[in-house]
N, C-alpha and C positions, 0 to 999 in steps of 0.2 A: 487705320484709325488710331487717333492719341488713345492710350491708356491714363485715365482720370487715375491721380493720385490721392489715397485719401489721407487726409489731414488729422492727423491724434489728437486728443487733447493732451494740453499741459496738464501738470497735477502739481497742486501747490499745498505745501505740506503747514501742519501744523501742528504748533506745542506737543499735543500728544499724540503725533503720529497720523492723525487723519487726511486723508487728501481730500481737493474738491477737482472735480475737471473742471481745464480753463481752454476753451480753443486755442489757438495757437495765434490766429485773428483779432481775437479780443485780447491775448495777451501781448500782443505785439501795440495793437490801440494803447493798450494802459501804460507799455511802457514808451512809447510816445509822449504820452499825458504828462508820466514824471520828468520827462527829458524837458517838456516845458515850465517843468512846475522846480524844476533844478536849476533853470535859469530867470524865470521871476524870482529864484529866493537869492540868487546873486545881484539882480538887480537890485532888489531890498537892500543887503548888503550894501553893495557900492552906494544907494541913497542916505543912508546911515552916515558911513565915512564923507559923505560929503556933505553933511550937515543940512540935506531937504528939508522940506518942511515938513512938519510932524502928520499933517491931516493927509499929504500926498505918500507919505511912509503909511500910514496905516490903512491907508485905501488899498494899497499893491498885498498889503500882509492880510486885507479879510480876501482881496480876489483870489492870492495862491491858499490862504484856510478853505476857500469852496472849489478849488480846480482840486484838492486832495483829499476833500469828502466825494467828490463826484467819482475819485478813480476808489473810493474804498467801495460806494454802491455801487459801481459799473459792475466790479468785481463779484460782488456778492451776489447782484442781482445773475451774474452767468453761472457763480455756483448753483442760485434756486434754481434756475434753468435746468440745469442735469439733475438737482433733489429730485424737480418733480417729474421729469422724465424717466428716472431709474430710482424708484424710491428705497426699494431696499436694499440696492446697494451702494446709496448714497448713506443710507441709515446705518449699515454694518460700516463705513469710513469714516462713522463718529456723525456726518451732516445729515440727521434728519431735517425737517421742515423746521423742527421747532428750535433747535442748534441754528441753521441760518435765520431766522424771526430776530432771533437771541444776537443775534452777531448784528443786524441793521442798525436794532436799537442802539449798541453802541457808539455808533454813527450818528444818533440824530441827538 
């Protein structure tokens, strides 16, 4: 029989030191997300130097403004994930519940 591997989370740190766990799954998804949202903003780029039209420029700049709020809540939302699954040692890595609330807002 296979021996099932199990999967760590990532820990992504912040300013003062806190971590949040990020599966490994959902960090690989997000950074997909950027890889696409890296190449909408050259597309912009290139629409710019070639003089598009303004309203077909600004449409591609609100679609990658909402593909990089979706990967900061994807994000967050898998931090609350593990808050509320291990609260106090999400609490003692600085993320209580009310730390990530506090972190959404800045999102919306």
């Amino acid at each position: 029989m296979f021996k099932r591997r199990k999967t760590q989370a990532s820990l992504v740190r912040t300013q003062l030191g806190a971590e949040m766990q990020i599966k490994p799954e959902v960090k690989n998804e997000l950074s997909k997300r950027l890889n696409r949202i890296e190449g909408q903003i050259r597309g912009i780029e290139k629409m710019l130097s070639e003089d598009r039209e303004c309203r077909d420029v600004v449409t591609q700049i609100a679609a990658a403004t909402k593909a990089l709020e979706t990967v900061g809540f994807r994000m967050l939302a898998a931090g609350l994930t593990d808050c509320l699954a291990h609260p106090k040692k999400s609490a003692a890595a600085g993320y209580s519940v009310t730390e990530v609330e506090k972190l959404f807002l800045k999102l919306s």
